[in-house]
C-alpha positions in Angstrom: 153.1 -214.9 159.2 149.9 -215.6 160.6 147.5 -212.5 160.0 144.8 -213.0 163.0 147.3 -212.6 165.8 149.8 -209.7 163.5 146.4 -207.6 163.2 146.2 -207.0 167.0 150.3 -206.4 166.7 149.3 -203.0 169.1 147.7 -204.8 171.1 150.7 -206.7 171.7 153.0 -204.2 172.2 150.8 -202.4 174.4 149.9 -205.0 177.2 154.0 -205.2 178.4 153.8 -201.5 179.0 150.8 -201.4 180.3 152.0 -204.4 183.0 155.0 -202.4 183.8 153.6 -199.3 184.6 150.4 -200.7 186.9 153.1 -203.3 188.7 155.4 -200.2 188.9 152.8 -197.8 190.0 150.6 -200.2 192.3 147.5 -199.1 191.1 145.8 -202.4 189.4 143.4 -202.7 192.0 142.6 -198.9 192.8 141.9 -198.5 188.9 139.6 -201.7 188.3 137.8 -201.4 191.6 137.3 -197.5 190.8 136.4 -197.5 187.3 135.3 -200.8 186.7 131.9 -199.3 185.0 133.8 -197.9 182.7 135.8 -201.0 181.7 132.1 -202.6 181.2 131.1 -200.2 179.1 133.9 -199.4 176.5 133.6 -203.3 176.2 130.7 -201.7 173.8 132.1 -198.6 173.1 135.6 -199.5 171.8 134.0 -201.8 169.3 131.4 -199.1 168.5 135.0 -197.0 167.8 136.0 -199.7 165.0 133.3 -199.9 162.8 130.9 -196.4 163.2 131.8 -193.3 162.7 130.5 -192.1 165.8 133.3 -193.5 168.1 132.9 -194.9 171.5 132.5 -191.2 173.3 128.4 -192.1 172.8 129.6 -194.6 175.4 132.3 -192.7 177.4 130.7 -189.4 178.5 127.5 -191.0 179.9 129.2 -193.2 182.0 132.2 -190.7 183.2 129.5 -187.9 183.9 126.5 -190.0 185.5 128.4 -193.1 186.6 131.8 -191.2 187.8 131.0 -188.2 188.8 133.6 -186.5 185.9 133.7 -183.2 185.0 132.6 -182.3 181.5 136.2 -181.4 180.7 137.8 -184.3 182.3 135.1 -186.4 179.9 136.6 -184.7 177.2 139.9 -185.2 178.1 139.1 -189.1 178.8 137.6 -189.3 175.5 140.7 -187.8 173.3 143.0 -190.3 175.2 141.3 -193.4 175.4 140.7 -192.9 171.6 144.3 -192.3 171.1 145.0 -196.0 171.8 141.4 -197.5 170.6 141.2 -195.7 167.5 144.8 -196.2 166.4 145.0 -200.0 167.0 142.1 -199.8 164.6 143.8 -197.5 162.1 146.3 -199.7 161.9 143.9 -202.9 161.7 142.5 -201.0 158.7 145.9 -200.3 156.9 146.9 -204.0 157.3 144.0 -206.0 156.7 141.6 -203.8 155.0 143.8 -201.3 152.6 141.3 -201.7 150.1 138.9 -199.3 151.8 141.3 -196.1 152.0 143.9 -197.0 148.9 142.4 -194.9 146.5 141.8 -192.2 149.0 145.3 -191.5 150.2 145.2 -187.5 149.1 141.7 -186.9 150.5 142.9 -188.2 153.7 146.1 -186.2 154.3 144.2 -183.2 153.2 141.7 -183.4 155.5 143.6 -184.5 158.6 145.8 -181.1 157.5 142.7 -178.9 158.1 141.4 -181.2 160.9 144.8 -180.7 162.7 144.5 -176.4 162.3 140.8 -177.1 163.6 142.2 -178.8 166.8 145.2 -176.6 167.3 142.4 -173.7 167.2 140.0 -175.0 169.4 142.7 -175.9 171.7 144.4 -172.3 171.4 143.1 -168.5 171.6 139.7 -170.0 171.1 139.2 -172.3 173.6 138.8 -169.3 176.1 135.9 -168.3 174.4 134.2 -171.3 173.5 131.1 -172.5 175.4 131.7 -176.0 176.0 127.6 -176.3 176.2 127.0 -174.5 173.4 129.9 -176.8 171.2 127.4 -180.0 172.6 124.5 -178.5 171.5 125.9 -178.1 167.9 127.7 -181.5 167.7 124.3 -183.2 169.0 122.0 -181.0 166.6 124.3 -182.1 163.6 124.5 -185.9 164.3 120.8 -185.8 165.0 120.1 -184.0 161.8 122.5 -186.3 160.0 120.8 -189.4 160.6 117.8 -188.5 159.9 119.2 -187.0 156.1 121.0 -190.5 156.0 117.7 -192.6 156.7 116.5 -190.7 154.0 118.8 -191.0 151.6 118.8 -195.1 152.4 115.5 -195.1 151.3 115.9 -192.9 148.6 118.3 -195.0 147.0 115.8 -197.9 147.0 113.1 -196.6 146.0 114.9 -195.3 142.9 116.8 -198.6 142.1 112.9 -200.4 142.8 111.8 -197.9 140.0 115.1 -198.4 138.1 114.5 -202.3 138.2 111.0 -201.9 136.7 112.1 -199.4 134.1 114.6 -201.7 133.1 112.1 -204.3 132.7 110.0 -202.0 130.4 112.9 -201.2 128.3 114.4 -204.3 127.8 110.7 -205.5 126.6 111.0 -202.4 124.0 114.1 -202.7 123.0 113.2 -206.9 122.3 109.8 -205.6 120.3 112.1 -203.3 118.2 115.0 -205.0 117.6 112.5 -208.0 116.5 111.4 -205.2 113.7 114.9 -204.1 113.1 115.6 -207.9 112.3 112.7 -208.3 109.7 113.7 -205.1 108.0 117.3 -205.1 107.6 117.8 -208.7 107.0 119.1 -209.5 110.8 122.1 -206.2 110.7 121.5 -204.9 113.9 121.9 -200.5 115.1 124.8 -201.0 118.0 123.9 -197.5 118.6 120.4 -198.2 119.8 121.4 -201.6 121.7 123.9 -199.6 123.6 124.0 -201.2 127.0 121.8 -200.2 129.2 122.9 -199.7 132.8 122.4 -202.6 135.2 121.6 -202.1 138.9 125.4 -202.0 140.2 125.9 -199.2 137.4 123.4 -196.8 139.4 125.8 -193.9 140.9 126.0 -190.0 141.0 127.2 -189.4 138.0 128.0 -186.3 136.9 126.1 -185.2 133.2 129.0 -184.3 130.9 126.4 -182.3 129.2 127.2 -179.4 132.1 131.1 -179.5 132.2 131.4 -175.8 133.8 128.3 -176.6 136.2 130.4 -179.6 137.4 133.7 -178.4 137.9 132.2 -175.6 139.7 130.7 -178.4 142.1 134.2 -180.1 142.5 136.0 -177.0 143.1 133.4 -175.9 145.4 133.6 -179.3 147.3 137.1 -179.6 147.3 138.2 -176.3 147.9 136.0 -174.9 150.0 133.8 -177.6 151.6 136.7 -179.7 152.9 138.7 -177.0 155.0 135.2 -175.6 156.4 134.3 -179.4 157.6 137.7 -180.4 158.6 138.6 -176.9 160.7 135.5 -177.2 162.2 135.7 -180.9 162.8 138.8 -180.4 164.4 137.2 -177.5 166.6 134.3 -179.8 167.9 137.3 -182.6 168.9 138.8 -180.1 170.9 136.1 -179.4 172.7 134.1 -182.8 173.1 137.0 -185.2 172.4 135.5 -186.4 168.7 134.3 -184.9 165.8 136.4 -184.9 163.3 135.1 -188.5 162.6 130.9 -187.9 161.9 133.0 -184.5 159.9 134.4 -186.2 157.4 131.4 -189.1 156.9 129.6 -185.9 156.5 131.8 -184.5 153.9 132.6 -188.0 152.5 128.7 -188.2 151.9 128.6 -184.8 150.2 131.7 -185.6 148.1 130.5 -188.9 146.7 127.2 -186.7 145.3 130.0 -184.7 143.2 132.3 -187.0 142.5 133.0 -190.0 139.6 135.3 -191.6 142.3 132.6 -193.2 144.8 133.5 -194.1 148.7 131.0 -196.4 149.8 129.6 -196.6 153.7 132.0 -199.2 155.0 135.2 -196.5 152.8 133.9 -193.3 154.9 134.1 -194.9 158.3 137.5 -196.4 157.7 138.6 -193.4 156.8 136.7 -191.3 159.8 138.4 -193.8 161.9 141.7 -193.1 160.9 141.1 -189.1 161.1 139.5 -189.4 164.5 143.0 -191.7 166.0 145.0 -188.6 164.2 143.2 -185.8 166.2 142.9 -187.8 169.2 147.1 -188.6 169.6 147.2 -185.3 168.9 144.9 -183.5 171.0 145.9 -185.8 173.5 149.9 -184.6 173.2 148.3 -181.1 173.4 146.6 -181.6 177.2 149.3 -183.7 178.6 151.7 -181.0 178.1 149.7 -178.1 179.9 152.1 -177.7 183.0 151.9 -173.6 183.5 148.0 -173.1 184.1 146.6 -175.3 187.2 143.2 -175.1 186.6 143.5 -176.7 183.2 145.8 -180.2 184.1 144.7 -183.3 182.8 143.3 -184.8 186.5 144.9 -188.1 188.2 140.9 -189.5 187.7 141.4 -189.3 184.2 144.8 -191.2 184.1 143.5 -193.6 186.6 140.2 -194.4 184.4 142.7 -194.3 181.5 144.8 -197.2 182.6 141.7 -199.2 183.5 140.0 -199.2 180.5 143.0 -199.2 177.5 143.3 -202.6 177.5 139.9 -203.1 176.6 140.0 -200.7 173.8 143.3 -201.8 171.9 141.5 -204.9 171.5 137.9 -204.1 171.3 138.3 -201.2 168.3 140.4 -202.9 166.1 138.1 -206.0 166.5 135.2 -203.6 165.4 136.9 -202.7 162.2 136.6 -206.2 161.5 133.1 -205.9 160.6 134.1 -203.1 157.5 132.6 -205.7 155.3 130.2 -205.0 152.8 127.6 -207.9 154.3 127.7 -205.9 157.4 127.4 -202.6 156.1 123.5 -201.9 156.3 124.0 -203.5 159.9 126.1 -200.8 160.9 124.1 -198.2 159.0 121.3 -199.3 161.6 123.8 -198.9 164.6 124.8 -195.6 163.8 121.2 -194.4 163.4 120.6 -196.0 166.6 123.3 -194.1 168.4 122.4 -191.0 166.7 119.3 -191.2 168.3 121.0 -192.5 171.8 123.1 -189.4 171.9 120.7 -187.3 172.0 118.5 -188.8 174.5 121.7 -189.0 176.9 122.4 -185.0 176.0 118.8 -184.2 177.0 118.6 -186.0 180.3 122.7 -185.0 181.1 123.8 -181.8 180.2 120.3 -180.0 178.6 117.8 -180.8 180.9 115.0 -178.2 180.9 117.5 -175.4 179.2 114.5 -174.1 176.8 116.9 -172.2 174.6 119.0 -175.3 173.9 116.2 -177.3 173.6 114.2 -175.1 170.8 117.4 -175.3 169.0 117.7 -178.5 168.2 114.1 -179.1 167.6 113.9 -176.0 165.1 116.7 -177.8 163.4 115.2 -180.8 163.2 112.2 -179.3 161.8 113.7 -177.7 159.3 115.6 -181.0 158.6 112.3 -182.9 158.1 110.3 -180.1 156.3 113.5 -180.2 153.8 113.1 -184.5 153.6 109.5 -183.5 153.1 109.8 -181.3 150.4 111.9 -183.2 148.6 110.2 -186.7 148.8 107.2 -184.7 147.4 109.0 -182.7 144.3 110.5 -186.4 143.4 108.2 -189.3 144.2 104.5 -187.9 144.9 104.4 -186.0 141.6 104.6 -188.6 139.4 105.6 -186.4 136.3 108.7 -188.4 134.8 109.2 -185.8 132.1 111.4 -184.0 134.3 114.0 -187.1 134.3 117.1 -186.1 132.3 118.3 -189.1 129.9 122.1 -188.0 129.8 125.1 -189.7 128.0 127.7 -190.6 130.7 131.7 -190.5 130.4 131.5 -194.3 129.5 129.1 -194.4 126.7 126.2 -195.6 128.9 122.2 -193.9 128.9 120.6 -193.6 131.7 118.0 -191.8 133.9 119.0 -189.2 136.5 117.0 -188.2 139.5 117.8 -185.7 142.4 119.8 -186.6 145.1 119.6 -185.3 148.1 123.0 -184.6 148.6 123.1 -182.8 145.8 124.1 -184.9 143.0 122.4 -187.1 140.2 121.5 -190.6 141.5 
């Protein structure tokens, strides 16, 4: 069977229904005419969808509030249902053609959509009454914003230490050839194995977790795993009720923190394969949950939201799955750069939208990102402008290999 046309199998199945129920209906030409500007722009966002862990509501709400006219909660509802087709024809892109992303992650995925699921049924329930929707934007746009800037960081962090870690390695191996040149004179060529242990090339370089401190690690795991992961995915699930995603840049979050802890590593392209899958979960979901409100008037799903809806699926069960195309690892600091870029984005469109000159809001997110920066600060000083490298630790890892261990920002050993 051939794979390129099987992948877009939702696709597919979709486009019959979707005939059906415009021909039926008569409203092909009220829908494109209407909300063509929407159709041009999830061109972008649906493949934004696929392959960042943002989705395309960096695309959505901009256009439905300033383009549209929408209501912030119609936005939101547009953004859970759109990404109830768009992100699932990608979920399923990623189960059939790239299973080798989420395989070994199966557990850590059911868990968290669990928790993101009590998150959304709460959000959606008793507390949704009491929720600010402006005050849920202003935390969701302080965290992303705050988040790329600790994932710039930690970029650079990572190759500035495997820079030092290449030169180190050419210091050693220069050693090592000195003494085992002495070795060789004295002992009649026998060789100590124990001294030529390998030493770890740059692909070994990972958080690894020094067996010297079992208590102080399990501690972490249990921490992370038992704590951190309800707390992220409740509140994830909270933020997608409110904003229509969420639960996605909550779990890259999480996924970031738990690959500082953890011997089992998920790398960038891993995290948003998984967030994808978590965000199509909440979105069908939370999308089931509005579409069934009949008793309270004020709080149906609007006919401009169904209309815009119909307009723009098409686009999106082929545009997101497309995205998740580019989960390769050759793309992967590509993307990094695209999610930075949207981070940034967001929170331009935020400002001029829905903050405008609100002073309160506004000192929030810069204290935040103050704070943020002071902490990058602080720690770029502690490890790179002291140059005391006494302070490494040289630990034995779980497979027999030395090497040296510096802070990671994220709290583990890179």
């Amino acid at each position: 069977m051939n794979n390129t046309w099987t992948s877009f199998l939702p696709a597919c199945l979709f486009f019959p229904c979707w005939l059906l129920v415009g021909s039926r209906e008569g409203i092909f030409a009220e829908a494109i005419s209407t909300y063509y500007p929407m159709m041009i722009g999830m061109i972008i966002g649906s493949m934004i969808a696929g392959s960042t862990p943002l989705g395309g509501g960096i695309i959505a709400f901009p256009v439905s509030v300033t383009i549209l006219k929408f209501q912030s909660s119609s936005g939101r509802d547009f953004s859970l249902m759109i990404q109830s087709f768009g992100m699932s024809a990608a979920s399923f892109m990623i189960f059939y053609r790239k299973n080798h992303l989420i395989r070994d992650f199966s557990d850590l995925l059911c868990w968290f959509e669990l928790f993101s699921i009590v998150g959304l049924v709460i959000g959606m329930g008793p507390v949704s009454a009491v929720i600010d929707p402006f005050v849920t934007d202003v935390v969701f746009t302080t965290l992303v914003i705050c988040l790329v800037f600790l994932f710039i960081y930690e970029d650079y962090l990572i190759r500035r230490f495997l820079a030092d870690a290449a030169e180190d390695e050419d210091e050693a191996e220069k050693v090592e050839e000195a003494e085992g040149a002495q070795d060789k004179i004295t002992s009649n060529g026998t060789q100590d194995h124990d001294h030529h242990a390998r030493r770890p090339s740059l692909m070994d370089i990972t958080w690894e977790q020094d067996v010297a401190a079992p208590d102080k690690g399990k501690c972490k795991q249990i921490m992370v795993h038992y704590v951190l992961l309800p707390v992220f995915a409740i509140v994830g699930g909270i933020l997608s009720s409110q904003l229509g995603s969420g639960s996605d840049i909550a779990f890259y979050l999480y996924g970031s923190i738990l690959n500082a802890t953890s011997d089992k590593k998920m790398n960038g392209n891993s995290l948003t394969a998984i967030s994808v899958i978590v965000m199509a979960t909440m979105s069908v979901f939370g999308s089931l949950l509005r579409i069934t409100v009949v008793g309270d008037a004020d709080n149906l799903v609007n006919r401009e939201v169904y209309m815009c809806l119909f307009a723009t699926a098409p686009i999106v069960v082929m545009g997101a799955p497309t995205g998740s195309l580019f989960l390769k690892p050759e793309y992967e600091k590509y993307l990094k750069g695209l999610f930075y870029f949207l981070g940034f984005a967001n929170l331009i469109v935020f400002g001029l939208l829905k903050i405008k000159d609100h002073a309160g809001a506004w000192a929030v997110i810069g204290g935040c990102m103050a704070f943020t920066l002071l902490v990058i600060a602080a720690h770029y000083i502690l490890s790179f402008h002291v140059k005391d490298h006494s302070h490494d630790e040289i630990v034995v890892t779980t497979s027999g290999r030395r090497s040296t261990h510096r802070p990671s920002l994220l709290g583990g050993n890179i």
